[in-house]
N, C-alpha and C positions, 0 to 999 in steps of 0.2 A: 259699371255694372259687371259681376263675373259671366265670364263667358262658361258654357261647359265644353266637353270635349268634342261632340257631335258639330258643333262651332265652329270648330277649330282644326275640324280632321285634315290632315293632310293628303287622306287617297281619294277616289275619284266618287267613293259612295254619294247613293242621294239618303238623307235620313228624313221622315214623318212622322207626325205625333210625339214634335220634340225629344224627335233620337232614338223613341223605342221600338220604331220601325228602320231596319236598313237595309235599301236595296242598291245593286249596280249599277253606274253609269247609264246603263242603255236598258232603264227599267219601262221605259216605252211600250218595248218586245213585248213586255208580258202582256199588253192590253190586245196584240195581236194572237196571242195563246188561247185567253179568253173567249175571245169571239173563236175560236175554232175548233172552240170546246163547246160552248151554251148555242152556238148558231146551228149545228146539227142537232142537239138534243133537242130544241126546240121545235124544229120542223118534225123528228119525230113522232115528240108527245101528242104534237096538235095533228100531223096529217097517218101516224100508224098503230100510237097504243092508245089513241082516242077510242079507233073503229075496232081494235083487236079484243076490246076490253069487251065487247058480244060475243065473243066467241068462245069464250071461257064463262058461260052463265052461270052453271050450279056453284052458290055461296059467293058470287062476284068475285070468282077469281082472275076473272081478264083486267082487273084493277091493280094488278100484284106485280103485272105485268109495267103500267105507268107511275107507279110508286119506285120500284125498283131503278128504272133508267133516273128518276127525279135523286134520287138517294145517292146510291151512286155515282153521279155527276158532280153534287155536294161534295161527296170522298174526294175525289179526284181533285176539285178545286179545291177542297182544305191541303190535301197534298202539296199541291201546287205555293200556296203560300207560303208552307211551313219550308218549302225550300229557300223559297227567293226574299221569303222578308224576315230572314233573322243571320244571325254573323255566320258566314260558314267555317270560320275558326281562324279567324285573323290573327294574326303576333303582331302587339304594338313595340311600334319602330321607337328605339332609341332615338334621344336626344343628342349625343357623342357615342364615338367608338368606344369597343371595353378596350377601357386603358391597360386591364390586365393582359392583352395578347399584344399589346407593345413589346418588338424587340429591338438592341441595336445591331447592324450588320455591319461587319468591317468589311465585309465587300463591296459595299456602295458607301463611299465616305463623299465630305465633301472639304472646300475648302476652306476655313476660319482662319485668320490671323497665321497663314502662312504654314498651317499645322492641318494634317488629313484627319479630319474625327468622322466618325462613323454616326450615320444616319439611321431613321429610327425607319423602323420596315412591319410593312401591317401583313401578316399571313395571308393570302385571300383562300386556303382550304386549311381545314382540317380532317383529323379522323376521330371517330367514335366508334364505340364499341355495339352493334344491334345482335342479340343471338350468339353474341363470343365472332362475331366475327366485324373487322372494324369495314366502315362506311364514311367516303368523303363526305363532306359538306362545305357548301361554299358559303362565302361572306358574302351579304346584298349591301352592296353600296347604300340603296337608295335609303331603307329600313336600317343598315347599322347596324346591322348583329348577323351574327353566322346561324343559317337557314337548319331548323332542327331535321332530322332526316326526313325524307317523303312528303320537305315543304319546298312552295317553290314561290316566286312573285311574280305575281299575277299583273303583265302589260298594260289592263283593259281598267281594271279594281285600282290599278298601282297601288297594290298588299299584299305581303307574304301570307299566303293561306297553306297550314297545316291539312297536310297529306294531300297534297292539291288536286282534284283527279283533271278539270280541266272548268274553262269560263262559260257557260251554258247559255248563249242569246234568246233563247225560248223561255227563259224563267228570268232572263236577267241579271242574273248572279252568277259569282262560282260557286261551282261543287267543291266541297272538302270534307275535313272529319267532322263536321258537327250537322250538316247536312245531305249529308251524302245516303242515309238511310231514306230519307223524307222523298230524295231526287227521283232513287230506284223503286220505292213505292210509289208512284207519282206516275212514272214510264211505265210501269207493270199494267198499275190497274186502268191509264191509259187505252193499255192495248185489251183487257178486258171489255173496257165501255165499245169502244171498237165492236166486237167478236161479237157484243151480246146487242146494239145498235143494227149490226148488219144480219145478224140471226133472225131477229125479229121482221128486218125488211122482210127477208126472204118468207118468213113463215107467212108474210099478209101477204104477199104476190099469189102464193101459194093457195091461200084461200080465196083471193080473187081468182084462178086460172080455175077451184074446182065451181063458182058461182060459174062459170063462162063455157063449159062445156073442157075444160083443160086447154085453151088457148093463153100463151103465154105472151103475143103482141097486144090483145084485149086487154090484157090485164095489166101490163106496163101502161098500156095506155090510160084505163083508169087510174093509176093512181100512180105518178112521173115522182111526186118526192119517196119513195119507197127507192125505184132503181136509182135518183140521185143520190139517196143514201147510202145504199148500197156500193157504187161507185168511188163513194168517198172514202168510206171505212176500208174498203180495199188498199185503195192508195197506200192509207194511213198507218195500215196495218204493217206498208214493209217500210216505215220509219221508225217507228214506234215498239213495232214487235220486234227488227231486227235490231233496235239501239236495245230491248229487253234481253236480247240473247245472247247478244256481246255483253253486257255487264253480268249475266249471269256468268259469263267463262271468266271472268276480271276477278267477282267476289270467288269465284271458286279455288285462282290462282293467286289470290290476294295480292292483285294490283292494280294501279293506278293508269286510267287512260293516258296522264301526260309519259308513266313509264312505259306502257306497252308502246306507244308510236316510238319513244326517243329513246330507248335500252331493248327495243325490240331485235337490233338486227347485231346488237353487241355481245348476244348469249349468255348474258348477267349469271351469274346465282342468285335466285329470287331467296333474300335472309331475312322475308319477311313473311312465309307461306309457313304455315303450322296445322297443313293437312286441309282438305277440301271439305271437310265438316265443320273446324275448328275455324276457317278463316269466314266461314254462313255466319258462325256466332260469334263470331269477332263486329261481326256489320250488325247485326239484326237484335244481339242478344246482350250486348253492354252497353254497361250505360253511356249519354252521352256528355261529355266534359263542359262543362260549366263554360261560358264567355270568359276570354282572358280582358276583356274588354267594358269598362262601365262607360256608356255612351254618355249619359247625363249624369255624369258626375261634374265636381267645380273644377275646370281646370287650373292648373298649377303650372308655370313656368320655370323650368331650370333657368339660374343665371349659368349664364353661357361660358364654358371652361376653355381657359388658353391653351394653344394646344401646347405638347411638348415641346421643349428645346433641345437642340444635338447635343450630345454633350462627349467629350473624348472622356477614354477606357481610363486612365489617369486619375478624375478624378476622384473613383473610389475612394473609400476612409483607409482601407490597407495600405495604399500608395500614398497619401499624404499623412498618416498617423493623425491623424484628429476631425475636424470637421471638416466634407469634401467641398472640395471651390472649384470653379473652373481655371483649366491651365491657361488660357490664354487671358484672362485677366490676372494669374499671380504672376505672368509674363512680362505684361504688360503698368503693371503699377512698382514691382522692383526695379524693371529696368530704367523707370524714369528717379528712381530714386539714384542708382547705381550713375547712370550720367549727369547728375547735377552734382554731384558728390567730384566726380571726375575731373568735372569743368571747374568747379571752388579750388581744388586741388592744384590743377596746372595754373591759373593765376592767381595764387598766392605764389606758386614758385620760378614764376616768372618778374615778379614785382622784387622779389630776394633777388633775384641775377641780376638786374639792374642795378639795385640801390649797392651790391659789392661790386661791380663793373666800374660805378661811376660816368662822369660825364665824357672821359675821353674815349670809353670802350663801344659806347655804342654802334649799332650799326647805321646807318646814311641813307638806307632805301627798303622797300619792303622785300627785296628779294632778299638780301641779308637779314631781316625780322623772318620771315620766314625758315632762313635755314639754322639761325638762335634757337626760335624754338622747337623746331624738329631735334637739334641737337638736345638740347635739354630737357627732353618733356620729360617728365616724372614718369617712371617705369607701368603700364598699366596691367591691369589683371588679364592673363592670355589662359585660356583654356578651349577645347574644344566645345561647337555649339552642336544642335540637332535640330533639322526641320525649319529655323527660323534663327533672326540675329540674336534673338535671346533665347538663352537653354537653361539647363539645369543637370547635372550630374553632380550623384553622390551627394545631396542634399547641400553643395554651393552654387549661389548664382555666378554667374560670370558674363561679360562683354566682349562681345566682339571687337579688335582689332581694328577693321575697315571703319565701325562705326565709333568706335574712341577717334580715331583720329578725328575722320571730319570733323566730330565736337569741337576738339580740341583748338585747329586750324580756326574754325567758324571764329572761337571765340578769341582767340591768340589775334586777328587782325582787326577786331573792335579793340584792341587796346590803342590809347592812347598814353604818350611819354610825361612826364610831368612837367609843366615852363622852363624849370631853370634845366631841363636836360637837353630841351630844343635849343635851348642860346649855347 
């Protein structure tokens, strides 16, 4: 049966509703988010804009008051989802490196067949052009492909996320360009629920202290989930509000919380800010880019490509004038032509000195066979070699010397004389 790709994924996402939901590793977090979103608005609605909603009689407007927090809360959790259960702009990782940024380096060669050929070397940065002005990016090993600017891979996801600002434990997910509008409205109206939770506390205390003569221990006393509200939203207020005012300084200066910590103390040129207006509508006001990503689709497997072989500068077509081969096998298949050619040669002209010597010229022992055919060997091809016993200059092959001998020798002492020469 096909598998789809949600199947098959290689990073750490969890997918539900067969892939059309996907969230982080540690989508757990979110279920704690929850509760500390609906667990105060609940204690609210039931212990403060129950009783508030009398105090607003004419036209039942103290209903306006528990409609709103209910509403509201809603907002804030659809927020909430639309951060942490959709892609936040993932780049799917390659199968193989691009072969096109394949180079060779003749400063890192290696050894083959006695000859230095130079090895294939993968760039790990390059440069691009952002704004006329260029910007590194590096290669991710893990993904296979050089990281488009303002993306980075994400440890936690293990996935390059496009314009990464950072991995968010509270939602689950990371922040990037495809959700990063949904994050900031999500923390904003956060700290709104906040403001307008603890407004309210205070307005009912407020009406309890004027029931009590303006005692404000009486009136804590009646009614404890009002100051525990109160109490909490405070808290909340300097996480929530303070994370709302650092991302308002970020979209203003259009950047990225993994840049402000990690290029904060390097005094970058920021080539990506196009004015503190323009970079609001850069976030707020364009559209957002479509998933590069079909989770349920059928997946399809590459057959798996070999990688390169080294191959020395030589073989080019300019240097061998027709189709390119490797040198160390044109090396290696003349030369064995070249010495069998060599070896036929000295015994055939070794088998002539004999047969004009006769029986009386022979020599008696092998140190005498030996120094016959030293004398006599047939003249061999002497040229100079390069790098190895076989070379090549000026489009002739040639032999080495030390290596014609031994042949030679090797085969010059398998001879044996023929009957009527040993009698």
């Amino acid at each position: 049966m096909a598998k789809r790709v949600y199947e098959v994924w290689k990073g750490s996402n969890k997918f539900i509703l067969g892939g059309r939901l996907i969230f982080g590793p540690d989508a757990r977090s979110l279920l704690v988010t929850l509760l500390l979103i609906t667990v105060p608005v609940i204690i609210f609605c039931v212990f403060v804009a129950r009783h508030l909603r009398h105090e607003f009689s004419p036209h039942n407007a103290g209903y306006a008051i528990l409609v709103v927090a209910i509403v509201f809360t809603i907002y804030v959790l659809v927020l909430l989802f639309l951060t942490s259960a959709r892609d936040p702009g993932i780049i799917p990782r390659n199968s193989h490196p691009p072969e096109e940024e394949f180079r060779y380096d003749a400063s890192v060669s290696a050894d083959i067949g006695g000859r230095q050929t130079p090895t294939l070397q993968f760039p790990r940065t390059k440069e691009v052009m952002v704004n006329g002005i260029p910007v590194r990016v590096k290669y991710c090993d893990t993904c296979m492909l050089y990281r488009p600017p303002r993306c980075s891979h994400c440890s936690i996801c293990n996935n390059c996320v496009e314009r990464f600002d950072h991995h968010c434990p509270w939602v689950g997910q990371c922040i990037g360009l495809r959700n990063y509008r949904y994050f900031f409205m999500f923390v904003s109206s956060s700290t709104l629920l906040c403001i307008y939770v603890f407004s309210m506390s205070a307005l009912y205390i407020k009406v309890l202290m004027d029931d009590h003569g303006g005692k404000l221990l009486k009136a804590m006393k009646e009614s404890p989930p009002s100051v525990i509200l109160m109490a909490y939203c405070f808290i909340s207020l300097w996480f929530v509000g303070g994370l709302t005012g650092f991302h308002l300084y970020l979209i203003g200066s259009n950047q990225t919380t993994y840049e402000n910590f990690r290029y904060r103390a390097d005094n970058r040129v920021n080539v990506y800010s196009q004015g503190c207006v323009n970079n609001f509508l850069e976030v707020f006001c364009t559209k957002i880019k479509p998933s590069r990503n079909n989770f349920r689709a059928i997946f399809q497997e590459e057959p798996p490509r070999p990688p390169p072989l080294p191959v020395t500068r030589e073989v080019e077509a300019e240097d061998l004038g027709g189709d390119p081969r490797s040198k160390v096998e044109d090396d290696l298949e003349i030369g064995e032509d070249l010495l069998k050619i060599s070896q036929r040669r000295n015994i055939e002209e070794i088998d002539e000195d004999i047969r004009s010597r006769g029986s009386s010229g022979l020599p008696h022992n092998s140190a005498e066979i030996d120094s016959v055919l030293n004398a006599d060997r047939a003249p061999t091809i002497r040229a100079e070699t390069r790098h190895s016993s076989w070379g090549r200059r000026s489009g002739s092959w040639e032999i080495a010397p030390d290596v014609l001998a031994n042949s030679t020798v090797t085969e010059s002492r398998s001879y044996v004389a023929p009957k009527e020469a040993r009698q």
